[in-house]
C-alpha positions as CSV (number, residue, x, y, z in Angstrom):
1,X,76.3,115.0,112.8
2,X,78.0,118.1,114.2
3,X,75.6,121.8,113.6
4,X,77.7,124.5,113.5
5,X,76.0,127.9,112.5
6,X,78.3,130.6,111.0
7,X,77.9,134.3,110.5
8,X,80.0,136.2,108.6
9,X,82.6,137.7,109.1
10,X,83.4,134.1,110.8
11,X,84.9,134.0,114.2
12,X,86.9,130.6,114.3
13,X,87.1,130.9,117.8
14,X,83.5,130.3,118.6
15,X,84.0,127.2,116.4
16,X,84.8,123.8,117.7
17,X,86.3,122.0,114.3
18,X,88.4,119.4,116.2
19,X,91.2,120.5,114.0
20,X,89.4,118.6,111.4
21,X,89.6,119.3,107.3
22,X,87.0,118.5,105.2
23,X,85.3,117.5,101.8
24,X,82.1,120.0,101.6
25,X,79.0,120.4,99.6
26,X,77.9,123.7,98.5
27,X,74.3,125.0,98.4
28,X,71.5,126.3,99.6
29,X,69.8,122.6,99.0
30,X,66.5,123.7,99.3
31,X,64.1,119.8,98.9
32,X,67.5,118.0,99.4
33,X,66.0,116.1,96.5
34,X,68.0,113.7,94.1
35,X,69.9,116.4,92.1
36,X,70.9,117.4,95.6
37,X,71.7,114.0,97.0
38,X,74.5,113.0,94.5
39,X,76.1,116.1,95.5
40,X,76.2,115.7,99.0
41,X,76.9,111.4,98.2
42,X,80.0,113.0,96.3
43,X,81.3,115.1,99.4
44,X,80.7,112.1,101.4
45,X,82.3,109.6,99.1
46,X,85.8,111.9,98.5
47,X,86.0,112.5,102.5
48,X,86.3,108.5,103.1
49,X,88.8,108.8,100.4
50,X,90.8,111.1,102.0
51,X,90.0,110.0,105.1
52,X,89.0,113.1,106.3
53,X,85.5,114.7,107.5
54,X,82.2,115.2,105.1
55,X,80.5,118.3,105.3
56,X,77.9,120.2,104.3
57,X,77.2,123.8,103.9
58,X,73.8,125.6,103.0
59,X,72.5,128.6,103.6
60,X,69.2,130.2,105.7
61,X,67.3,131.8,104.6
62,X,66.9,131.4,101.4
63,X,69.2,133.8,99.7
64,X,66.4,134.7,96.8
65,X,64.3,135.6,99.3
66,X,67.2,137.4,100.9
67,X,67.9,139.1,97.5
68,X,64.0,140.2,97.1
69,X,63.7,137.7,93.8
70,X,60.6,136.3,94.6
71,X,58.0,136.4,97.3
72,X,57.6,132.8,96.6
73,X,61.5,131.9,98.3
74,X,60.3,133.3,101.8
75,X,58.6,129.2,101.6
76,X,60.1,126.5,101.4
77,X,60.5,122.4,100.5
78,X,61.8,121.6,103.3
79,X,62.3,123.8,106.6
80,X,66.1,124.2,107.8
81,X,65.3,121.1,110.5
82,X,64.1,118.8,107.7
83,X,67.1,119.6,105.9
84,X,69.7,119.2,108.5
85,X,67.7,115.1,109.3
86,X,68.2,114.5,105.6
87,X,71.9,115.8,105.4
88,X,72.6,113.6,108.5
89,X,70.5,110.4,106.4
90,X,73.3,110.5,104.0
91,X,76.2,110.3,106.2
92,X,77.2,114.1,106.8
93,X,79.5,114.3,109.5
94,X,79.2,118.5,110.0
95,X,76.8,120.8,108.9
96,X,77.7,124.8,108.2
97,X,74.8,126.9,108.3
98,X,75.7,130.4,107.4
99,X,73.4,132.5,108.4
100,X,72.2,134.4,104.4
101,X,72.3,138.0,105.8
102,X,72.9,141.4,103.7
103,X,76.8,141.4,104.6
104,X,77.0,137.8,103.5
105,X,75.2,138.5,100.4
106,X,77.6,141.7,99.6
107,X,81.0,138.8,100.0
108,X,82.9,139.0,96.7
109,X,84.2,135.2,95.5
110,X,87.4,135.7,96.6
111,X,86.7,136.5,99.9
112,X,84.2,133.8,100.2
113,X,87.0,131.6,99.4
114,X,89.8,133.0,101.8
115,X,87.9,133.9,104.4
116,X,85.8,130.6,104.7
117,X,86.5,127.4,102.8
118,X,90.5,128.1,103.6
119,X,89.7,129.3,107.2
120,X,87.8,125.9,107.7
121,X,90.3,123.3,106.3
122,X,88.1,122.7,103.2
123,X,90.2,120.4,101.3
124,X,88.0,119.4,98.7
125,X,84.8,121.3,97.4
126,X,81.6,119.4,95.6
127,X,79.5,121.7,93.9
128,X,76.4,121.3,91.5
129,X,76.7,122.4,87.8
130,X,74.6,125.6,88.7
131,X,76.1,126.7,92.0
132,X,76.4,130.1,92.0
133,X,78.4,132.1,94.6
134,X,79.4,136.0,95.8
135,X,77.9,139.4,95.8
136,X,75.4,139.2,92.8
137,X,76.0,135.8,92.0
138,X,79.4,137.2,90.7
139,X,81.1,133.3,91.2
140,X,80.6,129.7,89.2
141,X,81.8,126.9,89.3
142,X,84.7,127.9,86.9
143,X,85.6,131.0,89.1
144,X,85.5,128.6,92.2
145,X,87.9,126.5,90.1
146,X,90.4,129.3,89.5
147,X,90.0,130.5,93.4
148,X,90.3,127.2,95.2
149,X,92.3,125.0,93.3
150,X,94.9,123.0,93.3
151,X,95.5,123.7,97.4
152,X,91.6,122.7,97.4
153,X,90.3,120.4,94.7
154,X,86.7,120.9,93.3
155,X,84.2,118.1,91.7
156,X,81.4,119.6,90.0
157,X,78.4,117.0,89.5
158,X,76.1,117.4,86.4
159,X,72.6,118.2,86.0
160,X,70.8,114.8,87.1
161,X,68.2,114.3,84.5
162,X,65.0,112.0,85.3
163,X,62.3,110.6,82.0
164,X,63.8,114.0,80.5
165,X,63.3,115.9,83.1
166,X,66.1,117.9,85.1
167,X,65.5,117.4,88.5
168,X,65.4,121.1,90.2
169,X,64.0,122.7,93.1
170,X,62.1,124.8,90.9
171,X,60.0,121.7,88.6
172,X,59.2,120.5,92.0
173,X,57.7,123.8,93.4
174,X,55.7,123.9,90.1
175,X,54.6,120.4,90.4
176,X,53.4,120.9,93.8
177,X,51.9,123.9,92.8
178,X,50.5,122.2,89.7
179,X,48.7,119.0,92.3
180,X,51.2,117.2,90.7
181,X,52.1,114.9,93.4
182,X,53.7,111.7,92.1
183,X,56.0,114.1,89.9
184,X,57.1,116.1,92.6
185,X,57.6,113.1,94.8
186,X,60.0,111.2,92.0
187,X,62.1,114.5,91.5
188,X,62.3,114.0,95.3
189,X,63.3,110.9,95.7
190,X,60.6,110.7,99.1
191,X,57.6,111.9,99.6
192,X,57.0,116.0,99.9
193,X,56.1,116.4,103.9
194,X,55.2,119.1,106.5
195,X,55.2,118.7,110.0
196,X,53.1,120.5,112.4
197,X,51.3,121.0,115.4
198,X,47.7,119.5,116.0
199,X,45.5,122.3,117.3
200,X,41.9,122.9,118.2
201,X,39.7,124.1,115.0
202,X,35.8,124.2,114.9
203,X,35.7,120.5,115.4
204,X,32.6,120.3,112.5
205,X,34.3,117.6,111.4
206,X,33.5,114.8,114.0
207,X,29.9,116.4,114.0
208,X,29.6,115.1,110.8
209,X,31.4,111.7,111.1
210,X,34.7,112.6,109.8
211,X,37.1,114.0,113.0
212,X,39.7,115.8,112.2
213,X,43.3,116.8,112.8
214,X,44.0,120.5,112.1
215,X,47.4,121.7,111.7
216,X,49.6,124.6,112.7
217,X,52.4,124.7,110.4
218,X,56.3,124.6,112.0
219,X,57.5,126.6,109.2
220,X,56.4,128.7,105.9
221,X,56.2,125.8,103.6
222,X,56.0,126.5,100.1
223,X,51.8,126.7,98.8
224,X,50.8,123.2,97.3
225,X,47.8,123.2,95.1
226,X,44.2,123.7,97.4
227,X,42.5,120.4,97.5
228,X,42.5,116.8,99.1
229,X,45.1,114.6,99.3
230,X,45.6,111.3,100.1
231,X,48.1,111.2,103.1
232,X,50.3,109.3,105.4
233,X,50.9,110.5,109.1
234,X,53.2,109.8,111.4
235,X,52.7,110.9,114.7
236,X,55.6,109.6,117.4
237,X,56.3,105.8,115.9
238,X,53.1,105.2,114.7
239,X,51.9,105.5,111.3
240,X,48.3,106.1,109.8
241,X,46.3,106.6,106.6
242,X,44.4,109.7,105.8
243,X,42.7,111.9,103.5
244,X,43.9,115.7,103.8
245,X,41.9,119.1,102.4
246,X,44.0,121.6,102.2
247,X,42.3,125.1,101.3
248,X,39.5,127.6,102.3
249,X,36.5,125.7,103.6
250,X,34.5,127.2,101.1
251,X,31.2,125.5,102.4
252,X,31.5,126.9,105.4
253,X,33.5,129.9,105.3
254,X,34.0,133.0,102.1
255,X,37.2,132.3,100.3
256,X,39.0,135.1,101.9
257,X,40.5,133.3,104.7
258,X,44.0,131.8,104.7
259,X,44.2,128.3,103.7
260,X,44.1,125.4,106.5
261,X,45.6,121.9,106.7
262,X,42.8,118.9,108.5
263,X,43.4,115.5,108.3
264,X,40.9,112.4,108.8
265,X,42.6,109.9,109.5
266,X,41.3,106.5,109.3
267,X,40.5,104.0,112.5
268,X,41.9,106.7,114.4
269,X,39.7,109.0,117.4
270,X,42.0,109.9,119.8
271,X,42.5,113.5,121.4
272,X,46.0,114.7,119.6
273,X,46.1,118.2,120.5
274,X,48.9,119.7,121.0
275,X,51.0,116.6,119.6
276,X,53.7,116.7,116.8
277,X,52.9,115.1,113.3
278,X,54.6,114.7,110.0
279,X,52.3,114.6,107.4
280,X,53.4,112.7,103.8
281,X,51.6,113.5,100.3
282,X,50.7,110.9,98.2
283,X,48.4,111.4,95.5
284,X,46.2,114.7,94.8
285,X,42.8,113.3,94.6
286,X,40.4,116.1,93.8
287,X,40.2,120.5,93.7
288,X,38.4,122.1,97.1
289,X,34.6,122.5,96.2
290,X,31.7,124.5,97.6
291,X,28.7,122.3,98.4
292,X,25.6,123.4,98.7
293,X,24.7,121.9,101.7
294,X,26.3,119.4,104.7
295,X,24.8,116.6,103.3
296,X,26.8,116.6,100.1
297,X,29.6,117.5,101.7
298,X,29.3,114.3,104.0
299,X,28.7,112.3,100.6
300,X,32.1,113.3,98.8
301,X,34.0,113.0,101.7
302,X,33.1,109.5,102.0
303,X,33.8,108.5,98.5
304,X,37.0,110.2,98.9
305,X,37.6,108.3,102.1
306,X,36.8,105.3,100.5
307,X,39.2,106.2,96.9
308,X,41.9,107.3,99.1
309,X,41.9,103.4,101.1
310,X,41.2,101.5,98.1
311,X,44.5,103.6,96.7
312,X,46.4,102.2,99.4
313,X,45.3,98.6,99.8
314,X,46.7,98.9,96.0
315,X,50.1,100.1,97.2
C-alpha cells in the first residue's frame, strides 16, 4: 500500500499517482471497526470492478478535536499507524492522509470536490451514511451526490447495525469507557489494542512475586475504564498471556498521579526494556482498589492471575 500525505491546498506535483484513478473511501475512520470495514470493502470491491486502484482517505488529526468539540477527540481508537496496517489488511492499494489543519477545515464542499477528489482521478467515491464534509460540516452525502456525480459515481453504505446496536466510534469509546470490553471488541470486529514502549517503573512488582512490564504509550489513546484486564501481548512474533492494571496505584501512591499501564505476564521473566509491544484487551476483570497493606495486595493479584488463566484455558 502506497502513503501519500496531503496538505491543502494540494500540490500534485509532490505527488507520485502513477497516472492512476481511483475508487476511494471517505472518513476520518477512527477504530476502523466493522461499520468502517464495509466501507473501505466497498471501495475495494468497485476498484477491481473497474479495474482501477482502491483507496482510502482519512484525516489526522481528528477533525473534532481540530474543531474544539471535545477534549475527549485529542485520543484516539486507534493511532494513525494502526489505522494505516488495518486499511492495508483489507486490500487498500493507496492511502490519503490529509493533514486536518484550520485551512482544511475552512474548505467549502465544492472546493473539496474540485480541488481534490477531481485533481486525484477519483472515479468513484464510497462514503458512510453519516459522512459529513466542508467548512462546518456544510456537505452530506446528498450534497456530495449533486457535486460529484455522474463524472464521479458515489455509493453510500448504511448504518451497520449489530444485536440492535449501531456500530459507531462513539458506542465503542463509551464501552471502553464503561469496562465494557467484549462490547467494544464485537463493535470492533478485533480486539481494542495499544502498543507501547516497555520502560523501567519502580520494579515493586517482582519484589512481590509478580514482575512487571510498564508501558509508555506511542500515542494519546483514548481513556479505558481504570482497573485489570485480562490481556494478550505480543512482543516481536511471540505471543503471551497476562493480566494488566491500568490506573493510579492507589496502594502505593495518592490518586493524583496520571494513570499507568503494567503488565504481568505469565511464564514470562525476561529483561524487555526498551522493546516494542502490542497489548490486546480481553475481558475487564475487576475496578483498581486500595489495599490496606502488601499482603492483600499479593493475595488479589494472585486470584486475578489465576481467573485471568482459567479464562483462557476456556477460550
Amino acid at each position: 500500500m502506497k502513503i501519500i500525505t496531503l496538505t491543502y491546498p494540494i500540490s500534485l506535483n509532490e505527488i507520485e499517482l502513477d497516472d492512476q484513478r481511483f475508487s476511494i473511501a471517505l472518513g476520518h475512520f477512527d477504530g476502523v471497526h466493522r461499520g468502517h470495514q464495509q466501507v473501505i470493502s466497498k471501495a475495494v470491491q468497485t476498484a477491481q470492478k473497474l479495474g482501477i486502484a482502491s483507496a482510502v482517505m482519512t484525516f489526522d488529526p481528528h477533525p473534532k478535536a481540530i474543531l474544539g468539540q471535545g477534549e475527549q477527540y485529542s485520543m484516539c481508537l486507534t493511532p494513525l499507524e494502526t489505522k494505516l496496517k488495518l486499511f492495508q489488511e483489507l486490500g487498500v492499494d493507496y492511502a490519503f492522509v490529509v493533514t486536518f489543519d484550520k485551512p482544511f477545515s475552512q474548505i467549502t464542499p465544492e472546493a473539496f470536490v474540485e480541488d481534490i477528489l477531481r485533481r486525484l482521478n477519483v472515479m468513484n467515491v464510497v462514503a458512510g451514511f453519516d459522512f459529513r464534509f466542508g467548512a462546518k460540516g456544510a456537505g452530506n452525502t446528498d450534497v456530495l451526490k449533486q457535486l460529484c456525480e455522474p463524472a464521479i459515481s458515489v455509493e453510500v453504505v448504511e448504518a451497520f447495525v449489530i444485536d440492535g446496536v449501531k456500530v459507531s466510534s462513539t458506542a465503542i469509546r463509551e464501552y471502553l469507557e464503561q469496562g465494557e470490553m467484549e462490547q467494544a471488541n464485537h463493535l470492533l470486529g478485533r480486539k481494542f489494542s495499544v502498543e507501547g514502549i516497555v520502560v523501567q517503573g519502580d520494579q515493586r512488582g517482582r519484589t512481590i512475586g509478580f514482575p512487571t512490564a510498564n508501558l509508555r504509550l506511542i500515542a494519546p489513546y483514548l481513556t479505558i475504564r481504570l482497573g485489570v484486564y485480562a490481556v494478550i501481548a505480543h512482543l516481536g512474533d511471540r505471543t503471551f498471556y497476562g493480566v494488566l492494571n491500568h490506573g493510579m496505584k492507589p496502594t502505593f501512591y495518592a490518586e493524583d498521579i496520571v494513570p499507568v499501564m503494567e503488565a504481568h505476564l505469565f511464564d514470562f521473566s525476561e529483561d524487555i526494556y526498551g522493546e516494542h509491544v502490542a497489548i490486546e484487551f480481553v475481558k475487564f476483570i475487576r475496578p483498581e482498589q486500595r489495599f490496606a497493606g502488601i499482603q492483600q495486595l499479593i493475595e488479589q493479584i494472585s486470584k486475578d492471575a489465576e481467573q485471568v488463566k482459567s479464562l483462557f484455558l476456556q477460550t
